[in-house]
C-alpha positions, 0 to 999 in steps of 0.5 A: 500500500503506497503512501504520498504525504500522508495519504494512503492510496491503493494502488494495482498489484503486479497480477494486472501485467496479465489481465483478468476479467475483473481488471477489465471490468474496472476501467467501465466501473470505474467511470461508472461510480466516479459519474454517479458521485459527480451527478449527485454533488450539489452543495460543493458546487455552491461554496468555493472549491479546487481541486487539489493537484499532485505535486512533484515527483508523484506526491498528492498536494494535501494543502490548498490555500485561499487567501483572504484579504483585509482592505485598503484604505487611502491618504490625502496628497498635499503639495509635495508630500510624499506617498507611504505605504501600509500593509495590507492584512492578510489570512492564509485560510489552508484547506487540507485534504482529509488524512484518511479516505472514505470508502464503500464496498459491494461483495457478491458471489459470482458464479450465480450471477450467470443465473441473473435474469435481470442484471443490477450491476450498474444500479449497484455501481451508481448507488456506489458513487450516490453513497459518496456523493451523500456524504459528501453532502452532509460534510460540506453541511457540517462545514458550514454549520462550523463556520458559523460558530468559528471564533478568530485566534487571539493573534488574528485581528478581529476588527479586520477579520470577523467571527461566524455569523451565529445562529437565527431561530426560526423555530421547530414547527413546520409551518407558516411562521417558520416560512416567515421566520426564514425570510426574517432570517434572511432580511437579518443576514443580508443587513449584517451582510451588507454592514461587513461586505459579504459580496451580493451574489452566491447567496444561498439558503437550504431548508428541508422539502417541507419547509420549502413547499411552505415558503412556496405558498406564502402568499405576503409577507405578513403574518395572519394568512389567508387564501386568496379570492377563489381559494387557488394558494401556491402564486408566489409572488413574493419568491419568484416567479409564480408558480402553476397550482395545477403542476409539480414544483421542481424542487430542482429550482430555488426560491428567490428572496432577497437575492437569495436562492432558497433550496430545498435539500433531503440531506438536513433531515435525511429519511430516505436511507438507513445508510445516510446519517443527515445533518440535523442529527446527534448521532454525528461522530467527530473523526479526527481523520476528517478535520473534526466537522461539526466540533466547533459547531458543537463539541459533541457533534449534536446538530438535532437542533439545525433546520437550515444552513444561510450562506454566502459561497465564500464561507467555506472552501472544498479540495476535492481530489475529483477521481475515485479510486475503485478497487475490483479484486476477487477475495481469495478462497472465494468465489467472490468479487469485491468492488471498493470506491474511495474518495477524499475531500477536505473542508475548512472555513475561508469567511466565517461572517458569510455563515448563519445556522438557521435552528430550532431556538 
């Protein structure tokens, strides 16, 4: 097993000089998985990435720094005075790569798969590539979470550089006040935003699906609704474009308030898998392998309370190696056939004001 920097990486064995059937299988299943993970990322395409790039003589480049900036202030110019200087302040926020990848792995018997009537291998395959791609999710969630309780070293200045956003409660009940509660939350964020300069574009809201079908039948932004004349209730006027009473609504499309891009994202309160564990959960364990998300947010890694993440793009940076390993090997003294993907990814907070947790209380 091949180590570089710290990051260990499975590599072929010299049996693949004459290759096997699964050998040749490995190039399309790979593809296969890498594509899966890659269809399903949705959250790291909203904060700032890079991809992290092999170095030098084959060794993997764990590091990836973002620079972030103070501001630049000016002088009056007298008749020959003379021009000076100031520095500029400056923070290397540094994004590493986890020391350790994530990885699934699909077994099966493989004598009886020339008895297969209907053949699942690629569903298989895909929901390889799915289950990254969940994890992923809710590691990026939990990043964000941890940016809005980040607080500045002692040797950062912080009337330059500034704390997490906080928390804003908008309740636990899933209903027409917490549908408000959230375009309060974000008038609230976007008037901090404004006094600290968080840019205006890349603002984002993810809420759970039920949370999110509420906002769409608001009908004004007040409190005492009621249906409009002729008992239609879903024209969102107040969100964007109106929306067809008769029709799905595409959760694949935000809501729109405040120039912000309302989302509705099944991995907050996830149900739908006994695999994925979502974010607002307790049962979240801090890995030290993994940067340790979630232990700023709350030491003991209880998110139960979030129902929902306010962010700008710039408040949180992702590496991500961006190609898969996948393993396919047959298990010795079997007939067996074992497939393994792994990934790697690393999180960190690059701009901790841009970052609210929306929360029960």
């Amino acid at each position: 097993m091949a180590s570089f920097n710290g990051l260990w990486l499975p590599n072929s064995d010299s049996s693949n000089a004459s290759p096997s059937a699964s050998d040749m299988q490995k190039v399309l299943n790979s593809q296969m998985v890498q594509a899966s993970r890659v269809e399903n990322l949705f959250v790291p395409r909203l904060i700032r990435n890079n991809t992290a790039m092999f170095a030098a003589n084959g060794h993997v480049a764990k590091d990836v720094d973002f620079t972030i900036l103070g501001g630049v202030g000016v002088q009056t110019h007298q008749a020959n005075d003379r021009f000076s200087g100031m520095n500029m302040n400056q923070i290397q926020r540094r994004v590493s790569l986890d020391d350790r990848p994530v990885s699934n792995t699909i077994e099966e018997e493989i004598i009886t798969k020339q008895f297969d009537q209907v053949q699942t291998d690629f569903n298989k395959l895909a929901a390889m590539g799915e289950g990254h791609a969940q994890w992923t999710e809710v590691e990026c969630m939990k990043a964000i979470a941890d940016a809005s309780a980040y607080e500045n070293n002692a040797n950062i200045n912080d009337s330059e550089f500034l704390e997490g956003g906080g928390s804003i409660p908008i309740g636990g009940l899933v209903n027409e006040g917490q549908a408000l509660a959230v375009f309060a939350a974000i008038d609230a964020a976007s008037v901090a935003w404004g006094k600290k300069g968080v840019p205006t574009n890349g603002r984002n809201c993810l809420v759970k699906p039920e949370t999110y079908w509420q906002i769409a039948k608001l009908e004004v932004l007040a409190s005492g609704l009621t249906d409009i004349a002729g008992g239609i209730y879903g024209n969102a006027d107040i969100v964007g474009d109106k929306i067809a009473f008769t029709e799905y609504l595409d959760g694949n499309k935000p809501l729109k308030y405040r120039g912000v891009n309302i989302w509705q994202h099944n991995l907050i309160d996830a149900t739908y898998n006994i695999h994925v564990t979502g974010l607002k959960s307790n049962a979240h364990i801090v890995d030290t392998d993994h940067n340790s998300r979630g232990s700023v947010y709350a030491t003991d890694a209880d998110m139960s309370n979030i129902e929902g993440l306010l962010f700008q793009e710039s408040c949180v940076g992702i590496a991500d190696v961006m190609s898969m390993m996948v393993k396919q090997e047959e298990v010795p003294l079997s007939t067996n056939m074992a497939v393994t993907a792994l990934s790697w990814i690393g999180l960190g907070t690059l701009v901790p004001e841009a970052a609210y947790t929306l929360t029960t209380s």
